[in-house]
C-alpha positions as CSV (number, residue, x, y, z in Angstrom):
1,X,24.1,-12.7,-42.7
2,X,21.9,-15.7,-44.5
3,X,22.0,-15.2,-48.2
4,X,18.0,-15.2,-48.8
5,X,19.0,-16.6,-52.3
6,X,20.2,-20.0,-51.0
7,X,16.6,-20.9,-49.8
8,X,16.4,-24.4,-51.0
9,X,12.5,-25.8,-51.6
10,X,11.1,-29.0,-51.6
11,X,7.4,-29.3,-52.4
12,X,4.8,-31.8,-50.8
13,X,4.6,-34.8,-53.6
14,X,0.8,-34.7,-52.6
15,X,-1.0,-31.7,-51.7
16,X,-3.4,-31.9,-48.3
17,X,-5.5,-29.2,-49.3
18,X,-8.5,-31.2,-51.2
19,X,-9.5,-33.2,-47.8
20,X,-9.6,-30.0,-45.7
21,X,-13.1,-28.2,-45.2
22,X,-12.6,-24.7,-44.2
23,X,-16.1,-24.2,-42.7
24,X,-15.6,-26.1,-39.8
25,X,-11.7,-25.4,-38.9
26,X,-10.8,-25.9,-35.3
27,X,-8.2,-23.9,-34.6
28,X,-4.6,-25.2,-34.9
29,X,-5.6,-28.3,-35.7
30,X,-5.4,-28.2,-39.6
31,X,-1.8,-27.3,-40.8
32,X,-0.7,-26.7,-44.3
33,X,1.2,-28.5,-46.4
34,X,5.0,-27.1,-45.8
35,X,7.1,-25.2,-43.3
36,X,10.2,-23.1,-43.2
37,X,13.1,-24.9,-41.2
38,X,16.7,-23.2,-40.3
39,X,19.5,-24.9,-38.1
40,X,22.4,-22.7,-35.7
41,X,25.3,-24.4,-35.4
42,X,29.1,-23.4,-35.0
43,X,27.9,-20.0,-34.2
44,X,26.0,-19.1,-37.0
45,X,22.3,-19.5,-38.8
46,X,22.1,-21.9,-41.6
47,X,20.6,-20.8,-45.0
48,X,16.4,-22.2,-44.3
49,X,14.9,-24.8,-46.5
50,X,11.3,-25.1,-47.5
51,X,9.8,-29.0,-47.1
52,X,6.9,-30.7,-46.3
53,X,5.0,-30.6,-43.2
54,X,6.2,-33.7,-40.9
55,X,8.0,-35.0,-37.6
56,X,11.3,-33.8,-36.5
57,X,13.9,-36.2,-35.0
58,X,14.9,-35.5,-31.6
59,X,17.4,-37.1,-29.1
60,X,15.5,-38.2,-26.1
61,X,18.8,-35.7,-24.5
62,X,17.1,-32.7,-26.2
63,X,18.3,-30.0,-24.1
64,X,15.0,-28.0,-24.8
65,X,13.3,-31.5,-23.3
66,X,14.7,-31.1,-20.4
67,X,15.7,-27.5,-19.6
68,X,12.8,-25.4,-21.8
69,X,14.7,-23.3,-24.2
70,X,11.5,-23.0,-26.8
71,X,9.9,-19.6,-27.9
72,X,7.4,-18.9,-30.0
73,X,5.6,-16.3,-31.9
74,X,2.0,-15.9,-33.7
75,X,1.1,-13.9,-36.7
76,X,-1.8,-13.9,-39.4
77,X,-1.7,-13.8,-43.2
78,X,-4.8,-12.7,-44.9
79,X,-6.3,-12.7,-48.5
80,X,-8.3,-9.2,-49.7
81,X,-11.1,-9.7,-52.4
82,X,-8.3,-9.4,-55.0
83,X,-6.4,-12.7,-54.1
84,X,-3.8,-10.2,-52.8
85,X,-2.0,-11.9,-50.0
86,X,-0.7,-10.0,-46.7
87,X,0.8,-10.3,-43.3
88,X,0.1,-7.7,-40.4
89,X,3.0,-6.2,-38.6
90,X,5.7,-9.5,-38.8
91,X,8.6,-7.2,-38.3
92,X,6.8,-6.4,-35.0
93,X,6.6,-10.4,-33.8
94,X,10.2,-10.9,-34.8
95,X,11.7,-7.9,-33.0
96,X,9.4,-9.6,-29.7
97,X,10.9,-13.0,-30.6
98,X,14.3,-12.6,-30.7
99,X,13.4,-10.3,-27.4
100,X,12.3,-13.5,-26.2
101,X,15.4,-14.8,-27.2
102,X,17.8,-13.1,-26.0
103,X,16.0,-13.5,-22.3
104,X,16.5,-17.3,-22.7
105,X,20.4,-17.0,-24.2
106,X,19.1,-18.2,-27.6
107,X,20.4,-17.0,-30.9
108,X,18.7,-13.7,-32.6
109,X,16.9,-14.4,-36.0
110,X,17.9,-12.0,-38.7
111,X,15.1,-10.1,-39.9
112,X,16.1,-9.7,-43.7
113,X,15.7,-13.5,-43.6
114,X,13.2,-14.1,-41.8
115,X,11.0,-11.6,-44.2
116,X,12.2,-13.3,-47.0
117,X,11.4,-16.9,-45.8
118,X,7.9,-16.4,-44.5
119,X,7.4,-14.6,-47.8
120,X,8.5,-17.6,-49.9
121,X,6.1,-20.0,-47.6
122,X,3.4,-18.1,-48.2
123,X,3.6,-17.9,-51.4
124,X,4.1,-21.6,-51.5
125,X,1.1,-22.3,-49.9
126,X,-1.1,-19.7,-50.4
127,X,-4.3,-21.7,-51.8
128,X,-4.1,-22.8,-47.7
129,X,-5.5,-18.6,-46.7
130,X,-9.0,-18.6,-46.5
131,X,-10.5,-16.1,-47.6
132,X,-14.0,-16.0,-45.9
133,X,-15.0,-13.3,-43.6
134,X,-13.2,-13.7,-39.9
135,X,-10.6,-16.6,-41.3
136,X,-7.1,-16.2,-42.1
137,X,-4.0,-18.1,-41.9
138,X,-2.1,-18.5,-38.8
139,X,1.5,-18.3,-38.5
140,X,3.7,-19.8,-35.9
141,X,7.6,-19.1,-36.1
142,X,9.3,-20.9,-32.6
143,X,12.9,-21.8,-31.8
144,X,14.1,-24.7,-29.6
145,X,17.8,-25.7,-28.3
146,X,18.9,-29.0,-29.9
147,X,21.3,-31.3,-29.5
148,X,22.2,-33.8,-26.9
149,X,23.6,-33.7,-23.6
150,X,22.6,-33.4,-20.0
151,X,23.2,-30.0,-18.1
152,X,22.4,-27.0,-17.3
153,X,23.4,-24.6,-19.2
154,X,22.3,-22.6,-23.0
155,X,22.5,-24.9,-25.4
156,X,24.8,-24.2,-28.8
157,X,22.5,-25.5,-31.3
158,X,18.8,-24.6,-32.1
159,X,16.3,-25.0,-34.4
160,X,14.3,-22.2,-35.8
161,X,10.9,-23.0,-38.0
162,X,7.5,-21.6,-39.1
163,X,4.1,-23.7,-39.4
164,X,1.0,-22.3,-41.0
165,X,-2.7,-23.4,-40.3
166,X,-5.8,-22.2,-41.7
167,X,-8.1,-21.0,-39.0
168,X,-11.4,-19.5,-37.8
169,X,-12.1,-17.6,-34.7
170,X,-10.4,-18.4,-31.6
171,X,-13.0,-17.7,-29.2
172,X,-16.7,-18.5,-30.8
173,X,-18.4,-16.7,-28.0
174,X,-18.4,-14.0,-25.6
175,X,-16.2,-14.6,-22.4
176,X,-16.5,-15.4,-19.0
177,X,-13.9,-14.8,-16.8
178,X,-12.6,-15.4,-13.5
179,X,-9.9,-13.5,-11.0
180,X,-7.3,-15.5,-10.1
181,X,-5.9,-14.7,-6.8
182,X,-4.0,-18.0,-5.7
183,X,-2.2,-18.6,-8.6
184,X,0.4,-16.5,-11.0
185,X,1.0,-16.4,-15.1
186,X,4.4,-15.0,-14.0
187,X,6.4,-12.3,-11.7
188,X,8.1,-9.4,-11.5
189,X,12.2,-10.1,-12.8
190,X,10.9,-13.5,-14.1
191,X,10.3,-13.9,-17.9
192,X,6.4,-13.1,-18.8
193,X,7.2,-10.6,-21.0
194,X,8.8,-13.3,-23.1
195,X,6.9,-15.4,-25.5
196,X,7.8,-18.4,-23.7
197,X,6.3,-22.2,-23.6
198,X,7.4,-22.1,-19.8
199,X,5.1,-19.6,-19.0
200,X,2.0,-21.6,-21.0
201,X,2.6,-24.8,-19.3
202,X,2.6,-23.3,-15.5
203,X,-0.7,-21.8,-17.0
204,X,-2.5,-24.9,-18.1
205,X,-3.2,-26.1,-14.2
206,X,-5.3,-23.0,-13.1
207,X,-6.8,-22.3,-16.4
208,X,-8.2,-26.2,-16.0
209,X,-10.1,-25.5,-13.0
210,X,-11.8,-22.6,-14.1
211,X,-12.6,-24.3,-16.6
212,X,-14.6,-26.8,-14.4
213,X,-16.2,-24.0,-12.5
214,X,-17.3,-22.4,-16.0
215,X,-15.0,-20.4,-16.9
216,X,-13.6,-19.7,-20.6
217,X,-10.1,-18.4,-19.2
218,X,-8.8,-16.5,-16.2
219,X,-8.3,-13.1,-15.3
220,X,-3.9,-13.2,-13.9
221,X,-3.0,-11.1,-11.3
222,X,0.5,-9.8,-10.4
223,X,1.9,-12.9,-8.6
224,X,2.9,-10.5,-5.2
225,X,-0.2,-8.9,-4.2
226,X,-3.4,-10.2,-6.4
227,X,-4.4,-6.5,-6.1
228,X,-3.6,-5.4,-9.6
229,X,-4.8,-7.3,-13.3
230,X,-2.1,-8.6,-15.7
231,X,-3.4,-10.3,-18.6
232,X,-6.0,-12.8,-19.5
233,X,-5.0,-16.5,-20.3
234,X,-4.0,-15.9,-24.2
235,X,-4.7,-12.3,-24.3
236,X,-3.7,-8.9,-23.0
237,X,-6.5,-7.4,-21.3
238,X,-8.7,-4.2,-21.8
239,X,-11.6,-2.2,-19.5
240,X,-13.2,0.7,-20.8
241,X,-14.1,2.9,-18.0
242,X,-15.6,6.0,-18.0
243,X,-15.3,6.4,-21.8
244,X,-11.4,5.5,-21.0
245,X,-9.6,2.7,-22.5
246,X,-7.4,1.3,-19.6
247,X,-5.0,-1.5,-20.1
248,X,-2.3,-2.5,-17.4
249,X,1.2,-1.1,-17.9
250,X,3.9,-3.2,-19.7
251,X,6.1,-4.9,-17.4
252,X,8.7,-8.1,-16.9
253,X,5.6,-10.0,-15.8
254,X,3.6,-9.3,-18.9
255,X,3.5,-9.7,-22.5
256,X,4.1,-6.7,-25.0
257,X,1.1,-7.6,-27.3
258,X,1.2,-6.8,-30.9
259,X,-2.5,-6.8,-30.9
260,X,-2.2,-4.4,-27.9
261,X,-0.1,-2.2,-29.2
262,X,-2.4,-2.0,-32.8
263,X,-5.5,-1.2,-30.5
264,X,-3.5,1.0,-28.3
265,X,-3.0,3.1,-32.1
266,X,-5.7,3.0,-33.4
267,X,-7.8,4.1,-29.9
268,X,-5.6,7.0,-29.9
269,X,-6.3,7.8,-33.9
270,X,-10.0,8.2,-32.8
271,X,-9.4,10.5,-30.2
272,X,-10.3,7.9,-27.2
273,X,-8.3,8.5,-24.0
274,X,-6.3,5.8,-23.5
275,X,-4.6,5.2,-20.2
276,X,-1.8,2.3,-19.7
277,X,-1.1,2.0,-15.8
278,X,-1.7,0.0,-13.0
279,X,-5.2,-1.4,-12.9
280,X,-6.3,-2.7,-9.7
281,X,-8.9,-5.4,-9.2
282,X,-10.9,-3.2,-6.3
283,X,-10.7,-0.4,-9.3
284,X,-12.4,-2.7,-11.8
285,X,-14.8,-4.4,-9.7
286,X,-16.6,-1.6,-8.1
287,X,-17.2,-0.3,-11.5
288,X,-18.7,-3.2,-12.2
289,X,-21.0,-3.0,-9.4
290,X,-21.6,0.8,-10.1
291,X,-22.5,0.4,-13.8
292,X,-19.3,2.4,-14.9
293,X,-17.6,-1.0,-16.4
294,X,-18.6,-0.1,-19.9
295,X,-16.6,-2.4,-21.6
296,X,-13.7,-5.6,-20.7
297,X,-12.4,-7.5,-23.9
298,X,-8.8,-9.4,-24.3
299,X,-7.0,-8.9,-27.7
300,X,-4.6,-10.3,-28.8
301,X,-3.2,-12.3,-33.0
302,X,-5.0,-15.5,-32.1
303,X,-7.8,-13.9,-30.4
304,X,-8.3,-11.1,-31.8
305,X,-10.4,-9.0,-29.6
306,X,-12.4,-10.9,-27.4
307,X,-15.4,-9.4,-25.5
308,X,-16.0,-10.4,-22.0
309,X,-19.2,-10.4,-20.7
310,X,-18.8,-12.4,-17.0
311,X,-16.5,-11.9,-14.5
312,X,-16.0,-13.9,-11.4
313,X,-15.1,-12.4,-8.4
314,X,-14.9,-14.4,-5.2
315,X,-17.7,-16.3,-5.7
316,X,-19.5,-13.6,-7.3
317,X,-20.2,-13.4,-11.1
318,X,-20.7,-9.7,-12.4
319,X,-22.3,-9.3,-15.8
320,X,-21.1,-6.7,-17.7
321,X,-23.3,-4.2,-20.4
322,X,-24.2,-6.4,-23.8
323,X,-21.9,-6.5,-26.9
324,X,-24.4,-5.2,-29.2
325,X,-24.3,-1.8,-26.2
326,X,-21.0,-1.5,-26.1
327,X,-19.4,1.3,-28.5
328,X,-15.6,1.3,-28.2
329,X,-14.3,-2.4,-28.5
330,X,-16.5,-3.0,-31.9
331,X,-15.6,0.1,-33.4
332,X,-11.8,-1.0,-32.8
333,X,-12.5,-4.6,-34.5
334,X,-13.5,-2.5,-37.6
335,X,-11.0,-0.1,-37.7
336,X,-8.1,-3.1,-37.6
337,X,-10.1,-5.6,-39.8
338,X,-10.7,-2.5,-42.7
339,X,-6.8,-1.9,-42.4
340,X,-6.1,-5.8,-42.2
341,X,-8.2,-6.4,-45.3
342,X,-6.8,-3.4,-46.9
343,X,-10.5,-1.6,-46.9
344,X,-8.7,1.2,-45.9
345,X,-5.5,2.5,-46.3
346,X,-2.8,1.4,-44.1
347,X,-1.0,5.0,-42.4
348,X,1.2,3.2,-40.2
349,X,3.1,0.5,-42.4
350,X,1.6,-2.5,-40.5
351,X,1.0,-4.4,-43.7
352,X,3.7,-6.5,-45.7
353,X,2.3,-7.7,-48.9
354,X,3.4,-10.7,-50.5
């Protein structure tokens, strides 16, 4: 066990903050001034320090280079009219990182510690959390092998860190989407269900050309059949049919959102009947065409939830009902941005507060 004690903390000799201007924040472009940094070697995690945002130095033999041993998470901190400062559900994103970690033969963080460091971060740098409405401060912990050699194999030394950036909105307007049927996010026995950077980069091809035809981001398929959906691009993905929420059932091939899970919750508090199963494509786009589609929206920490209002289906785009008619999805925005902002009390322990 890290003794949270030794945390050693070296501040910026010149603060960042004065040139930033938080009304026009493109997101994850703008990063604050320090970040949390903790070494494995000889078997064990080093106590983390605290030091100004800058370069690492990497061996051009960098194992993770080369052979893709890098995870990653994403989390937001928030600031409540009070100046109080808190983070929704971390415990939840490490318990999926070190899931991802163990899937990739990379060392566990320990929780006690990483609580502790993202707390002393934040508190570090909390003049970086916006505090206007829809803004908060992103939070990306990842993990990469280091070292230097050439081979196959897990590496035995890694690198774990957190980065924070101030940030608006993902996703500044509604969402069209397409099907993808010739290309797949991941597959059955492979590793989507891990927060992976492989599985980003084999994304960034077909998410391109959708983007050409007009496209904000892709609807995946599971990479046997194309019959049932998966997720969307950054996003798990949500329909509301027949006054049910549907959402496709975990698997190895997708992502255990956070964000999915929260909605999943707080649907179910309401009383909404919430179904998680297979959801084929033929399902979803003949109630499109039927006027039963009531609702499609991705969620997820950076996105939030994100309402989808085209679809593209071989060559075909379907227009689902308007935003402002839709009844579920907005309703569901409120409920987790009241708990978020600590509008309402929190009856499930997502909140930490700093």
């Amino acid at each position: 066990m890290v003794d949270t004690q030794q945390i050693q903390i070296q501040k910026t000799a010149k603060s960042r903050l004065p040139e930033v201007d938080f009304a026009s924040l493109e997101f994850g472009q703008t990063f604050s001034d320090h970040m949390l940094v903790a070494d494995y070697v000889n078997g064990e995690w080093q106590a983390p320090s605290i030091i100004p945002f800058g370069d690492f130095s990497l061996s051009p033999a960098n194992p993770a280079l080369h052979y893709g041993q890098a995870i990653f998470e994403g989390l937001k901190a928030y600031k409540n009219e009070s100046g109080e400062i808190s983070v929704f559900r971390p415990q939840a994103n490490l318990r999926r990182m070190n899931l991802s970690a163990d899937r990739l033969c990379m060392p566990a963080y320990p929780e006690e510690t990483f609580l502790e460091g993202l707390k002393e971060l934040l508190r570090l740098d909390a003049a970086w959390i916006p505090t206007t409405s829809g803004s908060s401060l992103y939070i990306r912990p990842y993990m990469f092998a280091t070292g230097a050699y050439l081979g196959v194999k897990p590496a035995d030394s890694y690198r774990f860190a957190i980065i924070t950036c101030p940030v608006n909105a993902y996703y500044s307007t509604p969402l069209r989407v397409k099907v993808e049927e010739t290309f797949a996010r991941s597959v059955e026995g492979g590793f989507g269900f891990a927060k992976a950077a492989g599985n980003y980069a084999g994304s960034l091809y077909p998410a391109k050309k959708a983007l050409e035809e007009g496209y904000h981001q892709l609807l995946w398929t599971d990479g046997k059949t194309h019959e049932y959906f998966e997720e969307s691009g950054t996003m798990n993905l949500m329909f509301v049919i027949n006054d049910t929420l549907i959402t496709p059932a975990l698997s190895t091939s997708i992502l255990s959102g956070v964000t999915r899970d929260t909605i999943i919750q707080l649907a179910k508090d309401r009383g909404i009947k919430v179904e998680e199963r297979k959801v084929s494509v033929a399902e979803v786009m003949e109630a499109a065409q039927n006027g039963t589609l009531q609702e499609a929206f991705g969620c997820g920490t950076a996105a939030f939830i994100s309402h989808i209002v085209t679809i593209g289906f071989r060559g075909t785009d379907f227009q689902l009902p308007s935003i402002e008619s839709r009844q579920y999805s907005p309703q569901l925005a409120k409920d987790l941005d009241a708990i978020r902002s600590g509008a309402v009390a929190d009856t499930h322990g997502w909140i930490v507060k700093i």
